[in-house]
C-alpha positions as CSV (number, residue, x, y, z in Angstrom):
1,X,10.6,5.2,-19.7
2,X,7.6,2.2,-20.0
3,X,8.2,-0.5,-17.5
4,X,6.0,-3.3,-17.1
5,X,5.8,-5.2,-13.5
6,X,7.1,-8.8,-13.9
7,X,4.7,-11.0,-13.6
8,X,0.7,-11.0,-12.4
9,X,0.5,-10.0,-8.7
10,X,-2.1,-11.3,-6.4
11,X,-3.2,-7.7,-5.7
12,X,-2.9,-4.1,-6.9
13,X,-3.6,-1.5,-4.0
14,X,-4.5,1.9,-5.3
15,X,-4.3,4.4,-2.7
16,X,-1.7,4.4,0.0
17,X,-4.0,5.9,3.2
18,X,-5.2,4.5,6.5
19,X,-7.4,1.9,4.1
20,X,-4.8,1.0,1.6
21,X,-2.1,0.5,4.2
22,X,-3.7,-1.5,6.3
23,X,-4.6,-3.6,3.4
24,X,-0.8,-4.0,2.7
25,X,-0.2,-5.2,6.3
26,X,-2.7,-7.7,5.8
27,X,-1.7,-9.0,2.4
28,X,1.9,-9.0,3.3
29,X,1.4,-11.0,6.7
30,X,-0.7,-13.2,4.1
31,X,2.7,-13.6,2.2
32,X,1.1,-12.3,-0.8
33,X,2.6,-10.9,-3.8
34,X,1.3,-7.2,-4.1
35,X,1.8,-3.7,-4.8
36,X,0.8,0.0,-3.3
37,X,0.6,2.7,-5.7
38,X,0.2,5.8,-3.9
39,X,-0.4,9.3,-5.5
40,X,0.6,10.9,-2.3
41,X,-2.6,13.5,-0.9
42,X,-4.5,10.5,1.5
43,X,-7.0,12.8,3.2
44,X,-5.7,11.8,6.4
45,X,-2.9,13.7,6.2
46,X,-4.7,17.0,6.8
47,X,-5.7,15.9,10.2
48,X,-4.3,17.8,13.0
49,X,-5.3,15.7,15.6
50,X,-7.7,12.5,15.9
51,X,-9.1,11.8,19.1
52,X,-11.0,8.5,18.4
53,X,-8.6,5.7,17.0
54,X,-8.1,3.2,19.7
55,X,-5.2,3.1,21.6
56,X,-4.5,6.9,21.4
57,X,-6.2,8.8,23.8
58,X,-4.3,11.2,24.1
59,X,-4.6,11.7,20.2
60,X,-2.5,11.1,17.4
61,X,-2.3,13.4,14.1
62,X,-3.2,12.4,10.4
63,X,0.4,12.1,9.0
64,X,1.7,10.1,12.7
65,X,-1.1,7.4,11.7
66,X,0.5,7.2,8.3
67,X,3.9,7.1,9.0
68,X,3.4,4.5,11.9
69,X,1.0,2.2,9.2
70,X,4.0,2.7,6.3
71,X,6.7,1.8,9.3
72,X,4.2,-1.6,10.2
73,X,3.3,-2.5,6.7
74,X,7.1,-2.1,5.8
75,X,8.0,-5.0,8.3
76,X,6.5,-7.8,5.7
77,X,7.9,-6.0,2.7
78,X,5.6,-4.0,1.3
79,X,6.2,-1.8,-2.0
80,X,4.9,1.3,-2.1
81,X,5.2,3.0,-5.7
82,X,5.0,7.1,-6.0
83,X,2.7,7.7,-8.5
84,X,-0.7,7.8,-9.8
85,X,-3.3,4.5,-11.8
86,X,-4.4,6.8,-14.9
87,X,-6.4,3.7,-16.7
88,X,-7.6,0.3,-15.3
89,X,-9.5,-2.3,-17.2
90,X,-10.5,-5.7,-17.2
91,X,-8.7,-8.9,-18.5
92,X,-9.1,-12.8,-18.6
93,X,-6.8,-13.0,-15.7
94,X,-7.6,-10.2,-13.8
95,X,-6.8,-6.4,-13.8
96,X,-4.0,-4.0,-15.9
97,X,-3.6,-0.6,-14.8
98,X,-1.6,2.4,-16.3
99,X,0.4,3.8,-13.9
100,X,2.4,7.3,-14.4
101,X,5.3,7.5,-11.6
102,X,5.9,11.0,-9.4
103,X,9.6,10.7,-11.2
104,X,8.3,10.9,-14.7
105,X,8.1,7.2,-15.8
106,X,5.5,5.1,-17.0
107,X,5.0,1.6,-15.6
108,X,2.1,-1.5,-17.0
109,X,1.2,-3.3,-13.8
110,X,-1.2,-6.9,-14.0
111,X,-3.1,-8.3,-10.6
112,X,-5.3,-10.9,-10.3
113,X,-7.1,-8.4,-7.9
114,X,-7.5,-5.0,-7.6
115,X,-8.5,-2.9,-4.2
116,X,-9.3,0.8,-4.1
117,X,-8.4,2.5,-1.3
118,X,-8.0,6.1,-3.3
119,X,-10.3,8.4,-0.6
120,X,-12.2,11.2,-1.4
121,X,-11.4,15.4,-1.4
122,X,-13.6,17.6,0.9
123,X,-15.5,20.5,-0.5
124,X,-14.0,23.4,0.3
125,X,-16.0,26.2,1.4
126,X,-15.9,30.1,-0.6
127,X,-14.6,32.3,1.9
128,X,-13.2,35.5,1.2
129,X,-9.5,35.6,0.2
130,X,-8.9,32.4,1.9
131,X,-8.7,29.4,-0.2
132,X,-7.5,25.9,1.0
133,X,-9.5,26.5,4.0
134,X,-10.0,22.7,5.3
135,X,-6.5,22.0,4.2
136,X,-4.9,24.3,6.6
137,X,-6.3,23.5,9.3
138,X,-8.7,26.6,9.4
139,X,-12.4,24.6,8.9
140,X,-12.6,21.2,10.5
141,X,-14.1,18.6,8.9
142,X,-15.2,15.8,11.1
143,X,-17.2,16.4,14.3
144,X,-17.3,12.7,14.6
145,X,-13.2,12.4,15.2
146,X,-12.6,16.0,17.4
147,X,-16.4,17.1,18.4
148,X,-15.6,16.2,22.1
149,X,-12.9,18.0,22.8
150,X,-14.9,21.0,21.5
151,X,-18.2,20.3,23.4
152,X,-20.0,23.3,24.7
153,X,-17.9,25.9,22.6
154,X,-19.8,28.4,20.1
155,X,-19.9,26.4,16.6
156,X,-20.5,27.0,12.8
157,X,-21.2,24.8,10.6
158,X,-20.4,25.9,6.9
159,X,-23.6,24.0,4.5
160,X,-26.8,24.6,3.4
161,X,-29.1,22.2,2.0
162,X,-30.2,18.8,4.1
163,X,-26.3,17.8,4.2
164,X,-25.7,21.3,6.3
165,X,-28.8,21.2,8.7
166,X,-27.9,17.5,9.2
167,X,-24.5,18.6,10.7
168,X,-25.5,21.3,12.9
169,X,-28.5,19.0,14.2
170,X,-25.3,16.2,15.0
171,X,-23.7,18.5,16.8
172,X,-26.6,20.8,18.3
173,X,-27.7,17.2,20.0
174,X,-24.3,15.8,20.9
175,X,-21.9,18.3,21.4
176,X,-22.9,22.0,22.1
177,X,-26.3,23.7,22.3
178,X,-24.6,27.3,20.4
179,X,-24.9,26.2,17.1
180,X,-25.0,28.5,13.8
181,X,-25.3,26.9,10.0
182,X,-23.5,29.5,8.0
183,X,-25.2,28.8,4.3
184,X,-22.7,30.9,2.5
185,X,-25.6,33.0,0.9
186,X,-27.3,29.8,-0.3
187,X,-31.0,30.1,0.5
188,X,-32.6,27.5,2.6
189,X,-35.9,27.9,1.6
190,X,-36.1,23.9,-0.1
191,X,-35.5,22.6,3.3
192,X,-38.3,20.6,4.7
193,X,-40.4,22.1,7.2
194,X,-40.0,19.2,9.6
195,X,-36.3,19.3,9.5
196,X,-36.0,23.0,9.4
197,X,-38.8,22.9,12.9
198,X,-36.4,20.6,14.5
199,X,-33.2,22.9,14.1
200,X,-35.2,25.5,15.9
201,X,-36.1,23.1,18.3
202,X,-32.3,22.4,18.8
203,X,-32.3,26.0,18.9
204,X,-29.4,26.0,15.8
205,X,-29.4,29.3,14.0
206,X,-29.4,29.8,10.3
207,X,-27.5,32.8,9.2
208,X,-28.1,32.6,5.1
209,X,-26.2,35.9,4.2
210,X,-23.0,35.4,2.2
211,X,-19.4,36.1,3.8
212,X,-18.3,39.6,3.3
213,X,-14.6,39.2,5.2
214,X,-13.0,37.3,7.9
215,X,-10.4,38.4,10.8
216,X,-8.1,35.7,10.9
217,X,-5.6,35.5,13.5
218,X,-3.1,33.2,15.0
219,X,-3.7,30.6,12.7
220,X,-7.3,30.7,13.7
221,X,-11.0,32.3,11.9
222,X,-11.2,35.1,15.1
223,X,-14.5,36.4,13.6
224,X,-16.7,36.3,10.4
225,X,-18.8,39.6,8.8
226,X,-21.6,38.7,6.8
227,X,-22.4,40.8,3.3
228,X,-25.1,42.7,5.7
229,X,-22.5,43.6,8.7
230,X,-23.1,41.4,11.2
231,X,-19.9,40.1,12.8
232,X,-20.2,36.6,14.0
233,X,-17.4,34.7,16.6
234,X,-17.1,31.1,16.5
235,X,-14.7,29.0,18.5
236,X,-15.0,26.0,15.8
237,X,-16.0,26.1,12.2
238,X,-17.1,22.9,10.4
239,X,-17.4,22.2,6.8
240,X,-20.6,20.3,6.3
241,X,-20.4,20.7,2.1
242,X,-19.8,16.9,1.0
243,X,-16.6,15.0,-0.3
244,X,-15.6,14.4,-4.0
245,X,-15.1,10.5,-4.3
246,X,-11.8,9.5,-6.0
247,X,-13.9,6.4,-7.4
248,X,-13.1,7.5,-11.6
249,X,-11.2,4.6,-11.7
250,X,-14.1,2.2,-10.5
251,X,-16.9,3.9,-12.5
252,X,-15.1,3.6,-15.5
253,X,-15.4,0.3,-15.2
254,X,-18.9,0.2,-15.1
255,X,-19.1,-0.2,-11.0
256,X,-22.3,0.1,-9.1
257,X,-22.4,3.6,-7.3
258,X,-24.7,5.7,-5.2
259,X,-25.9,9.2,-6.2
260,X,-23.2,10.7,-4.5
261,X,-20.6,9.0,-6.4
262,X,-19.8,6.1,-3.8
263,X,-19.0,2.6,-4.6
264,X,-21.6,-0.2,-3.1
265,X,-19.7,-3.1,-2.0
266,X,-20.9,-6.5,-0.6
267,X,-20.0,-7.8,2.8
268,X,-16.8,-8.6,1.3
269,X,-16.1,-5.3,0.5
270,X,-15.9,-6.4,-3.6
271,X,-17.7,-3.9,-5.7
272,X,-20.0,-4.9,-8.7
273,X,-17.0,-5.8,-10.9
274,X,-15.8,-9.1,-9.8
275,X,-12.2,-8.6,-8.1
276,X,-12.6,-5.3,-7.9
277,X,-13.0,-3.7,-4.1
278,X,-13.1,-0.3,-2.5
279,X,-12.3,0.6,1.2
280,X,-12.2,3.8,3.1
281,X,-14.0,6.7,1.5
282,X,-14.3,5.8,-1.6
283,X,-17.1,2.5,-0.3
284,X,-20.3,3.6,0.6
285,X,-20.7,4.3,4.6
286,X,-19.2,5.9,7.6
287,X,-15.9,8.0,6.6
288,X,-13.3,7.2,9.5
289,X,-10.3,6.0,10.0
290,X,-11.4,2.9,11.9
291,X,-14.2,2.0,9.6
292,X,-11.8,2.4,6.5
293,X,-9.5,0.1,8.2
294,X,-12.1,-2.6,8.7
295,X,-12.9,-2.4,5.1
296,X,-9.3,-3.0,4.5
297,X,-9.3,-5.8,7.1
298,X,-11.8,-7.7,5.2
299,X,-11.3,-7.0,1.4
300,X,-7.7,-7.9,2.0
301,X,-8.9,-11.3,3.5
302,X,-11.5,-12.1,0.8
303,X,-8.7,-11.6,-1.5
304,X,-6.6,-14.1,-0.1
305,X,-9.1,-16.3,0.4
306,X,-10.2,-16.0,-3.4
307,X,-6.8,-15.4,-5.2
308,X,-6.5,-18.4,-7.3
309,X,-10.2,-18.4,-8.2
310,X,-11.4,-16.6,-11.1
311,X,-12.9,-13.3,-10.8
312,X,-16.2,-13.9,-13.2
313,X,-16.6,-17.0,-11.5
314,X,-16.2,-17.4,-7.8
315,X,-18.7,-20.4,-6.3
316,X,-18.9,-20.1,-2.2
317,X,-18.1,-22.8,0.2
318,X,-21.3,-23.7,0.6
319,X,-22.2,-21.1,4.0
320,X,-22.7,-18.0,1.4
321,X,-19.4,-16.8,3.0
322,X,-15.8,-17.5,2.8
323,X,-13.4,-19.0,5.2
324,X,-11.6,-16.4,7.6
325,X,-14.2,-13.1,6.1
């Protein structure tokens, strides 16, 4: 069945992660009138345990940090709709977006403002008979969040290309001086000579044969044999082969991206398309929890700030910056 939200909201969050909840906890504290429309596969869900979001030292796992965000944000309110924005485009007054609900229904939804917060997908790596690697657990994908805990242990990194070298250099200088870039049988022969001196420097090894098999056992990668026989025994496998940015929704409306596929935002966090703003992955920058938050943090203020103003026409205060963001 069509339904159509009543009236314009202040605000449209797409995306209901770490960024779009903590959007919702601000706009609802701000007593604003707003929706979340999540699709329901945030990115942090597949993390087993983060180790560097304040306040939990001890850790806390991807879906604990959502369910505790949906149980805060639900103090003030918020509305959180199962389903996913097919079409957004521009109006007078703001924003419509097509939305088709996880039940089967269709709804039309108006806001003055829209905010993505709709993440990105990792890459996952080709390995033999086991697909979904990354989302079970098997490859980690951020050094950044659980790199400590595995200092000093024998580590792969799964690239190639300046992405992959750039990972095992992070980690060869900050977390464990046993480092192998496992290239998948991609050829790393385009690397620059500087960059490829410093990984032997760093003393990283480059093992560019492809993956013949694995040995995988309690829930774990025990050992990898290349397409040339060589086993290889890793305590911790990254993927290092890039994210796919959920940003179709942004592009499509003609906002500014980098060559990866990332919006550019201001210091507001608004893309190019006036009323339009991106947090979390999908904004050009650091991907982490905290930083996605921030984002969220200060989009959700700008909007507050600017909700009864016009989107094409928004004059400043006179300090090039906006009360409170």
């Amino acid at each position: 069945m069509d339904q159509r939200e009543q009236g314009m909201l202040d605000c449209l969050v797409v995306g209901g992660g770490p960024a779009g909840l903590t959007a919702a906890i601000y706009l609802g504290r701000f007593g604003r009138r707003f929706l979340v429309v999540d699709a329901g596969d945030p990115r942090a869900a597949w993390i087993p345990v983060s180790h560097n979001i304040p306040f939990f030292a001890g850790g806390i796992p991807g879906p604990d940090i959502l369910a505790r965000q949906r149980g805060h944000a639900g103090q003030y309110g918020t509305r959180v709709l199962a389903g996913t924005v097919t079409g957004l485009r521009k109006t007078p007054n703001g924003f419509v977006a097509e939305v088709d609900e996880k039940d089967g229904g269709t709804r039309r939804i108006e806001a003055r403002r829209v905010l993505l917060a709709t993440g990105s997908v990792d890459v996952e790596p080709d390995l033999p008979d086991l697909p979904d690697a990354v989302r079970r657990g098997l490859v980690r994908y951020c050094p950044i969040c659980d790199g400590y805990e595995a200092r000093g242990s024998r580590t792969a990194v799964i690239g190639h290309g300046a992405r992959g070298a750039g990972e095992a250099g992070f980690i060869a200088r900050t977390y464990s001086h046993d480092v192998t870039l496992l290239t998948l049988g991609q050829p790393m022969d385009g690397l620059e000579p500087e960059r490829r001196r410093r990984l032997e420097e760093q003393g990283v090894k480059i093992v560019e044969q492809p993956v013949a098999a694995l040995d995988v056992r309690d829930g774990q990668i025990a050992a990898i044999r290349t397409g040339g026989g060589q086993e290889l025994r890793f305590d911790v496998l990254y993927s290092a082969l890039g994210l796919k940015y959920r940003t179709g929704l942004g592009r499509a409306l003609g906002a500014d991206h980098d060559p990866e596929g990332a919006l550019l935002v201001d210091s507001h966090n608004q893309t190019s398309v006036k009323g339009l703003y991106a947090a979390g992955d999908v904004a050009r920058g650091l991907d982490q929890i905290v930083v996605a938050m921030g984002h969220a943090a200060v989009a959700a203020t700008h909007i507050h700030n600017r909700c009864e103003l016009p989107t094409e026409e928004e004059p400043d205060d006179g300090t090039g910056r906006s009360r409170g963001a």
